[in-house]
C-alpha positions in Angstrom: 139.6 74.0 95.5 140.4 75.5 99.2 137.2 75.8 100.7 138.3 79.2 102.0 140.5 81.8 100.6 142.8 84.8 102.1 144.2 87.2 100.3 145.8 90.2 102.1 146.7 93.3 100.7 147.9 96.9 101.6 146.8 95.5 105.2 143.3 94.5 104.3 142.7 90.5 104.8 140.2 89.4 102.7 138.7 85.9 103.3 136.5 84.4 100.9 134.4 81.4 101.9 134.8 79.3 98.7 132.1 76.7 98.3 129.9 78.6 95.4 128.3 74.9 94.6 127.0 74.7 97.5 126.4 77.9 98.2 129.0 78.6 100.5 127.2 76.2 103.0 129.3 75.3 106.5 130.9 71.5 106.6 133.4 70.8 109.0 136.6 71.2 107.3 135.3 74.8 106.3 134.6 75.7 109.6 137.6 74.4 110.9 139.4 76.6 108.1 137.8 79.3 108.7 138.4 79.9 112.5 142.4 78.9 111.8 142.1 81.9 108.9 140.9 84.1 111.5 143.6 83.2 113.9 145.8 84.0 111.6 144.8 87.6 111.0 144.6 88.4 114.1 148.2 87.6 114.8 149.4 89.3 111.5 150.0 92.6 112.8 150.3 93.6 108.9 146.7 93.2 109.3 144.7 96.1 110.2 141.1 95.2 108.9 139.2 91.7 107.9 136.6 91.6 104.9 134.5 88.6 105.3 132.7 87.9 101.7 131.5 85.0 99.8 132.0 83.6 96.3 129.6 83.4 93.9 125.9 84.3 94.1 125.6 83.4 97.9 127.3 84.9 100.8 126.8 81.9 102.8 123.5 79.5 103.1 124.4 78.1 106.7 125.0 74.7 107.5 125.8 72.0 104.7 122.4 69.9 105.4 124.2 67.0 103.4 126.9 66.5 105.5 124.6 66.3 108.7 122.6 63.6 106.8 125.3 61.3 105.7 125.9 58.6 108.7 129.6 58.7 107.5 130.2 62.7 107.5 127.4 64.1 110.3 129.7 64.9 113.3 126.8 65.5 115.1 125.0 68.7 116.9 126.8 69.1 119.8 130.3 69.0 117.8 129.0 71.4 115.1 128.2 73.7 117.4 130.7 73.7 119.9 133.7 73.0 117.6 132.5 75.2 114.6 130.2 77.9 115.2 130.3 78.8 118.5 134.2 79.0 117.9 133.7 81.4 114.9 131.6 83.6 116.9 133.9 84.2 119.7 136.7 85.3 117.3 134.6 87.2 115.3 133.8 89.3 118.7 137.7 89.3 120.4 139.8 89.7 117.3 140.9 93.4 118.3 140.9 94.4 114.4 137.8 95.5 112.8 135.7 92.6 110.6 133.4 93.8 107.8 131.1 91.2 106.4 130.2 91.7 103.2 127.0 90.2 102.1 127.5 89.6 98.8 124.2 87.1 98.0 121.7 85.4 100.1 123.0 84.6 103.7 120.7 82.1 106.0 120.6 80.2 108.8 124.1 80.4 110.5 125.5 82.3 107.7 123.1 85.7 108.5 124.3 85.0 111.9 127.6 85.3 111.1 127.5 88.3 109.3 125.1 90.1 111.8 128.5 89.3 114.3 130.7 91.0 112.5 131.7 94.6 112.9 130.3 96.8 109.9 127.8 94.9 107.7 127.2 96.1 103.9 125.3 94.5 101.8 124.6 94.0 97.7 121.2 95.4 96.5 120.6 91.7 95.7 121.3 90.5 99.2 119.1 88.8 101.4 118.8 87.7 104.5 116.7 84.5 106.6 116.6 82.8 109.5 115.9 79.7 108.3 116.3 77.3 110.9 112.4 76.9 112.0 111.7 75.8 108.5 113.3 72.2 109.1 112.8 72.3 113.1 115.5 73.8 114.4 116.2 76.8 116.8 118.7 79.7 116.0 122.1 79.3 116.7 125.8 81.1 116.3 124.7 83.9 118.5 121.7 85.1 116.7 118.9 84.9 119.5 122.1 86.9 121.1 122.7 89.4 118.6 119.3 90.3 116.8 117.0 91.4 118.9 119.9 93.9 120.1 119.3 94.8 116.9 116.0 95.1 115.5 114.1 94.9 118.4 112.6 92.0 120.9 109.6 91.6 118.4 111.1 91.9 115.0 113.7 89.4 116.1 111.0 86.9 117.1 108.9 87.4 114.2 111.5 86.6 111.8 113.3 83.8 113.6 109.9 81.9 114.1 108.6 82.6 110.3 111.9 82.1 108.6 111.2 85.5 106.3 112.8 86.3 103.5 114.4 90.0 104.7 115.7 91.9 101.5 119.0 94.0 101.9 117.2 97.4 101.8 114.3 95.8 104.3 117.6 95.3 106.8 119.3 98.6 106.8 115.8 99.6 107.5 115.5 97.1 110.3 118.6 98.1 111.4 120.3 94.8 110.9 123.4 96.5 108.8 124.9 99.6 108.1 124.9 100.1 104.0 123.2 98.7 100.9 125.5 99.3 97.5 124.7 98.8 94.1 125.1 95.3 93.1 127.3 97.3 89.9 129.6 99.4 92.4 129.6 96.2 94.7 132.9 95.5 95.5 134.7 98.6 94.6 132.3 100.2 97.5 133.6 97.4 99.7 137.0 98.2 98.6 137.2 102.1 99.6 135.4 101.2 102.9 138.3 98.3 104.2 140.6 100.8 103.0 139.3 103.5 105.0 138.6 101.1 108.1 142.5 100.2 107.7 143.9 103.5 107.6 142.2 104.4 111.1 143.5 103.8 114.8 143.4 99.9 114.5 144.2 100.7 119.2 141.3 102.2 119.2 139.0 100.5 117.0 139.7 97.4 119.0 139.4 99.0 122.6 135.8 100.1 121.3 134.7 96.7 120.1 135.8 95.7 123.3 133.6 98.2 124.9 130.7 97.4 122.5 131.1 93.7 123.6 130.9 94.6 127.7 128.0 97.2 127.1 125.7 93.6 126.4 126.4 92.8 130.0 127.7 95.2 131.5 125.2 98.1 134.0 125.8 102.1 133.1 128.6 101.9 136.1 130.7 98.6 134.9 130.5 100.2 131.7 131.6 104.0 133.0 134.6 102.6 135.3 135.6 100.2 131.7 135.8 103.2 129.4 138.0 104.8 132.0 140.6 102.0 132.2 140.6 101.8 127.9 140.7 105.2 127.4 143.3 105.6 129.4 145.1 102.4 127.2 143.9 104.6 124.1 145.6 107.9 124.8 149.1 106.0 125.3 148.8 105.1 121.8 151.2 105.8 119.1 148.0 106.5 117.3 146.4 109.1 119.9 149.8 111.4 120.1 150.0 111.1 116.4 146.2 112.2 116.1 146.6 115.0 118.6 149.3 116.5 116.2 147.6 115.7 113.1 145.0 118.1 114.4 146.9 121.0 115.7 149.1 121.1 112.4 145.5 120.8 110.1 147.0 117.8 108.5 145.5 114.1 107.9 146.5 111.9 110.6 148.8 109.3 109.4 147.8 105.7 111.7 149.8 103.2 112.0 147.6 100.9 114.0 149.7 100.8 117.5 
């Protein structure tokens, strides 16, 4: 059984991380899979929108702790991180198409930390979320000392990364750590009419603003004036922007086509 699955439909890519035994936990060959997956949506230009999901009742538990244990499989720290998460990351944040990550189940250690890179995060009812590194002496990784405290907050972020609490999928739209809770009933067919909506709008211009979203970490009020300039300017010789324009003064829907 492929340890991760793509299906793309109607321009919606969905990738499923396919390990339900283990609880969708990270080895090397998944990782590997996964970052080759996402390379190969972002060069689809069929594609206009990635749903990130898992199978079975977790969306992804982190790091497979038996393959770091086993002297024969354990490729080591330095090589998991540099070579799988940080990898995943990275494309996560430059593919110029938007990623949803729908948290299906429980999602820990690197696997919250994946999700919380993505672009829109939903989450079932039943979802959870943990950092669970400190509970077997380890520090946060895949960008999550990065990304939380953005956030939830300098204090929240420390809390919960030096606890290892439980956060319950209503507890984290509260926090601010994702965007919607659905029933665990209307699930996926919530998830469903929100990639279709995310892939019928300006897929340009979505990606110019995650590009924006990812220089406003770093960047100070000027960098970040003189940057929207230059994209807007990219924007508005869109396809998409003279095709919105027209939409709008004939008081029709706009029709996208992603370019």
């Amino acid at each position: 059984m492929p340890s991760i699955e793509l299906k793309i439909d109607t321009s919606i890519a969905t990738i499923q991380l396919n390990r339900p035994e283990t609880y969708n936990s990270f080895n090397r060959e998944m990782a590997l899979k996964l970052q080759t997956t996402l390379d190969e949506c972002s060069s689809n230009d069929e594609v206009r929108a990635i749903v990130l999901i898992g199978n079975g009742k977790a969306f992804c538990a982190g790091q497979d702790l038996k393959e770091v244990t086993s002297p024969e499989l354990n490729p080591g720290f330095r090589k998991i991180l540099e070579e799988h998460y940080n990898p995943i990351i990275q494309k996560i944040r430059t593919i110029e198409k938007p990623i949803i990550a729908a948290v299906n189940g429980v999602a820990a250690g690197a696997g919250a930390n994946i999700a919380l890179a993505c672009d829109i995060v939903v989450a079932s009812e039943t979802a959870s979320f943990i950092q669970a590194f400190s509970k077997i002496g380890l520090i946060p990784d895949s960008a999550g000392t990065f990304f939380l405290p953005r956030l939830i907050g300098f204090q929240k972020a420390s809390a919960l990364m030096m606890l290892g609490d439980k956060v319950s999928a209503t507890e984290a739209a509260q926090l601010g750590m994702l965007y919607k809770v659905f029933s665990i009933d209307t699930f996926e067919e919530e998830v469903g009419k929100l990639a279709i909506k995310v892939a019928q709008m300006p897929t340009k211009a979505l990606g110019l603003t995650k590009k924006l979203l990812n220089q406003s970490l770093i960047n100070n009020l000027e960098e970040q004036l003189d940057l929207e300039s230059d994209l807007q300017i990219e924007a508005a010789e869109s396809n998409d922007y003279a095709e919105g324009v027209q939409s709008f003064i004939e008081k029709r829907k706009p029709v996208f086509k992603g370019n």
